[in-house]
N, C-alpha and C positions, 0 to 999 in steps of 0.2 A: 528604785531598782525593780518591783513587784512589777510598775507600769512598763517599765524600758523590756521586760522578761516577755509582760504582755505583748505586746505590741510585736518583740521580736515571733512569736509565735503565734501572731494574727497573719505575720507578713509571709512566715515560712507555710500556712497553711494556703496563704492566695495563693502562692506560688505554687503549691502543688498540685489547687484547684486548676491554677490556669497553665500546666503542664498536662494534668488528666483531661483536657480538654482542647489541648494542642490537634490541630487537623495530623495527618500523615503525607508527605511532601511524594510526589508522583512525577517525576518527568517524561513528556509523552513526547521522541521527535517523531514529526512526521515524514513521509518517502520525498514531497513537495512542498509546493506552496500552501499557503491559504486558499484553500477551493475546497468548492461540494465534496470532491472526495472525499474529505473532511469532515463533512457536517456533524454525523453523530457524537464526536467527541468534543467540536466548540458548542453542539445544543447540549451536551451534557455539563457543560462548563456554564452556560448562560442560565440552561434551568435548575440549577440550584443541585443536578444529581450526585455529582462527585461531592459534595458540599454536605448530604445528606450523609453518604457514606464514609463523614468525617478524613476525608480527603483536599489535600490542597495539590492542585492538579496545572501544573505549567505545561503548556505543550509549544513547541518550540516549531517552528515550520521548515520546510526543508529548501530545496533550490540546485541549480548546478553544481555545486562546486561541493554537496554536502551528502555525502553517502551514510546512508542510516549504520549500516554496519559500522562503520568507524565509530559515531557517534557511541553505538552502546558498547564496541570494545574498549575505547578512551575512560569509558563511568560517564561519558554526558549525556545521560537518558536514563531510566528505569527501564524503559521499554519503547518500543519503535514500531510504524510498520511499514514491512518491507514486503515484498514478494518473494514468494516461495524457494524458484528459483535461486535470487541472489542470496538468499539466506543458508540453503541448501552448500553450493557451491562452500562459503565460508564455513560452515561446519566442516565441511571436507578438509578445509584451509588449517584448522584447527579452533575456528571463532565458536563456540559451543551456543550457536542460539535454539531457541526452543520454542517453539508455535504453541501459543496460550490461550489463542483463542483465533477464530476464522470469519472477522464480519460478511467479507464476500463471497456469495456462493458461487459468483461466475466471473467471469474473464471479460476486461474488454480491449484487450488487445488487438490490434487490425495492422493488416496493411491493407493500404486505400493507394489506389494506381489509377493511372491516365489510360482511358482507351484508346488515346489518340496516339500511346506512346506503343501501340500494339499488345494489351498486357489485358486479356480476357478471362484467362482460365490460370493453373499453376504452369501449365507446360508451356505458357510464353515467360515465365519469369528469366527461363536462360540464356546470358548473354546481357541481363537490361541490369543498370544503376539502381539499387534499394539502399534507401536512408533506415538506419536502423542506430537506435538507442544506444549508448553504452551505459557506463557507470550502474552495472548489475542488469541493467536493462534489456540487455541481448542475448540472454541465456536460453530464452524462450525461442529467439528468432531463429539461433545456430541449431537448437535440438528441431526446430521444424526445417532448416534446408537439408539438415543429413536425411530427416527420413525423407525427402524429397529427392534425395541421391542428388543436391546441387553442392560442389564446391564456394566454395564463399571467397576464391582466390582469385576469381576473376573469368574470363575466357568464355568463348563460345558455351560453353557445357556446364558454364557455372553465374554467378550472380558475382558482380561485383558488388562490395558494401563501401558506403559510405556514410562515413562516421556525422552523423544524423544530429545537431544544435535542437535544443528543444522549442524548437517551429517547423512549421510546414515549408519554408523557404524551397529548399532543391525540391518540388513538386511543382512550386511554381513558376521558380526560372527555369527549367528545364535539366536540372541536375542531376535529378534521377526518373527513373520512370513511376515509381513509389517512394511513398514513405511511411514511417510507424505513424500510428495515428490510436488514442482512445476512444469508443464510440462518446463518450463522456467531454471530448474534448476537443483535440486537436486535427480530427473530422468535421465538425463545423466549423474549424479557423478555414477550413479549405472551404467549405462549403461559403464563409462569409467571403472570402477572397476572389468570387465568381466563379468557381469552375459549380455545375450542378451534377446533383446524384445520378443525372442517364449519361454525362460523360465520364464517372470515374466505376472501377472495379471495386470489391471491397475484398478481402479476405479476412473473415475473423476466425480469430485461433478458436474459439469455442464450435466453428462449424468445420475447421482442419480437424479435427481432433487431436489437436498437438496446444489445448488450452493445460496452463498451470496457472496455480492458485495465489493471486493475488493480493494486496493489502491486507494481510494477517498480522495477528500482534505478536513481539516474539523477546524472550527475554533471557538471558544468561542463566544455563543450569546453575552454576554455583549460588549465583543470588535466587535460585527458586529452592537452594536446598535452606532455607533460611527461613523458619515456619515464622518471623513475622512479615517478612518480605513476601511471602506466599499470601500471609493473611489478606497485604496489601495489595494487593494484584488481582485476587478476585473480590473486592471490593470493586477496583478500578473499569473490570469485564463486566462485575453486573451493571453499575453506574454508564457503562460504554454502552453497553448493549438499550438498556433504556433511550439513552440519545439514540442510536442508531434509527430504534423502531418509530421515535418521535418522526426524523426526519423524513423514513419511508412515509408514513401517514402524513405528514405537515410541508409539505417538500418547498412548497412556496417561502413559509418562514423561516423552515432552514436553512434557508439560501441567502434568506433577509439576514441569520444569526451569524452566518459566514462572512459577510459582507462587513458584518460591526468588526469582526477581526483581522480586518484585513489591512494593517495598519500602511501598506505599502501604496490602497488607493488607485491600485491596477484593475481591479475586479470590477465588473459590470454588472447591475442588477440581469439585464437578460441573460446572460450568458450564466450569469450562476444559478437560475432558477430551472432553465436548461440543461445544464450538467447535474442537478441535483433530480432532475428527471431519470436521469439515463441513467446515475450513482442509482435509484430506487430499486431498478431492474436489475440491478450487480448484486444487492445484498440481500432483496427478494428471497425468501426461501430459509435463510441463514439463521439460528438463533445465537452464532458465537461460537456453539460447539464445530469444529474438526471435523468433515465428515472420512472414515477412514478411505472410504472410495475414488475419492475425491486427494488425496494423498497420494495413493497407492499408484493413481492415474499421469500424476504428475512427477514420480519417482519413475515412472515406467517410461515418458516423453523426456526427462532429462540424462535419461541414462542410452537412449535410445540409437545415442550416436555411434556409427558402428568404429571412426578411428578417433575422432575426436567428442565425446558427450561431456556435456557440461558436468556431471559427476563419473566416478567410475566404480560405483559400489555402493548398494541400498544401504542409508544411513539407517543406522540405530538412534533410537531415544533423541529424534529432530521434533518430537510433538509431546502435548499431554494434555487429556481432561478432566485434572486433577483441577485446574483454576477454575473450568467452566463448568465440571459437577458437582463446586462448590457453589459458585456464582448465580448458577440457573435454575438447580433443583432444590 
């Protein structure tokens, strides 16, 4: 009996040892696929960071058909990222997300056009076919034709849209005269496609002044009122923020770490070592922290719409850096 006593309270003590010592389970979805966008948080998964910060960290990828905000309204994520924008919008909606932390400090959003389709400056935009994004994606486009005074309904005086598949296709049948495009991405798919840089236009939002802010991470008030769910989450920024910086410094291997996760086998070493160039330039500057400027600026372009704005009323409590002056200082 003494022994069976023993034994029961050898076993009750593993058990508590290998509870005390349980990781904390993290679901990250992403906006996309497997790509450099990426990097920072599969080199934090690959370099042991989340791992250090007693973290077990799934990150789940994204795709057509997969909108980050459902994922974290459903419970299928911890946290997400999305762009500002779309996140914005759904808080308006009633979805409570909340900006936790801001790896990107710049935009790369463009539209890239044909010169041969007559499209040099903004003021030929009127009248011509633009492929533009949806699925949260075109938030940014609609609050840049208002301040542009272009209708988005069509007609001489305005831009017709057309609901834009994620490729470059209608730029190069002739479908439209632009298309969305990331400097990161789907500007070199046109550029590998033949057309060169002196035959197209670029317009990027960060030189409109109509850039909002991009891949942020963003998580449901009610789970950040939750001081261990809090605990976990600036574990998860400081551990992110490491990868991030690794892969600004290391951009070649981060591309190489991207590629081990890329279970679909679509992804190309040049093409991600390439996009993990141009990703360097986007986070450049960034340590995680929100800058409020940088907010304020993006709350100013989406409200900017004078009959239709992607929001109608500067949100309250859509940020905090309560995660990241945990995480960083």
């Amino acid at each position: 009996m003494k022994k069976a006593t023993t034994t029961l309270c050898a076993s009750a003590l593993a058990m508590m040892a290998t509870s005390a010592l349980a990781a904390d389970d993290v679901t990250l979805q992403l906006k996309w696929v497997t790509q450099a966008q990426f990097a920072g948080y599969y080199v934090a998964l690959e370099n042991g960071f989340y791992e250090e910060e007693d973290l077990n960290v799934t990150i789940l990828p994204g795709g057509p058909d997969i909108a980050p905000t459902q994922v974290l309204a459903g419970g299928g994520a911890d946290v997400t990222v999305e762009w500002m924008p779309a996140a914005l919008a759904a808080r308006e909606k009633g979805l409570p997300m909340v900006n936790i932390a801001q790896p990107f400090k710049s935009s790369g959003m463009m539209l890239t056009c044909r010169k041969d389709a007559g499209v040099e400056s903004t003021d030929d935009l009127a009248g011509k076919t633009l492929g533009v994004w949806f699925f949260g994606n075109e938030f940014p486009f609609l609050s840049w034709m208002s301040q542009l005074g272009l209708s988005t309904d069509g007609g001489e005086d305005g831009v017709e849209v057309l609901k834009q598949g994620f490729n470059v296709d209608p730029i190069l049948n002739g479908q439209a005269a632009c298309v969305s495009t990331m400097t990161y991405n789907e500007y070199w798919q046109v550029i590998d496609a033949g057309l060169t840089p002196e035959e197209l236009t670029t317009f990027k939002y960060e030189d409109q002044g109509v850039a909002t802010l991009e891949d942020g991470l963003y998580a449901l008030e009610e789970n950040l009122a939750d001081p261990a769910f809090e605990d976990k989450m600036v574990r998860f920024v400081r551990a992110s923020m490491r990868g991030w910086k690794w892969a600004e410094e290391n951009p070649d291997d981060a591309a190489l770490i991207v590629l081990d996760y890329d279970e679909t086998g679509a992804q190309t070493e040049g093409h991600q070592t390439r996009m993990m160039g141009e990703i360097a330039k986007l986070t450049a500057g960034s340590n995680g922290a929100l800058d409020p400027a940088d907010y304020e600026r993006t709350v100013a372009s989406l409200l900017a719409g004078d009959s239709d704005p992607v929001i109608t009323s500067a949100p309250e409590g859509a940020w905090t850096h309560a995660i990241t002056d945990a995480a960083l200082n």
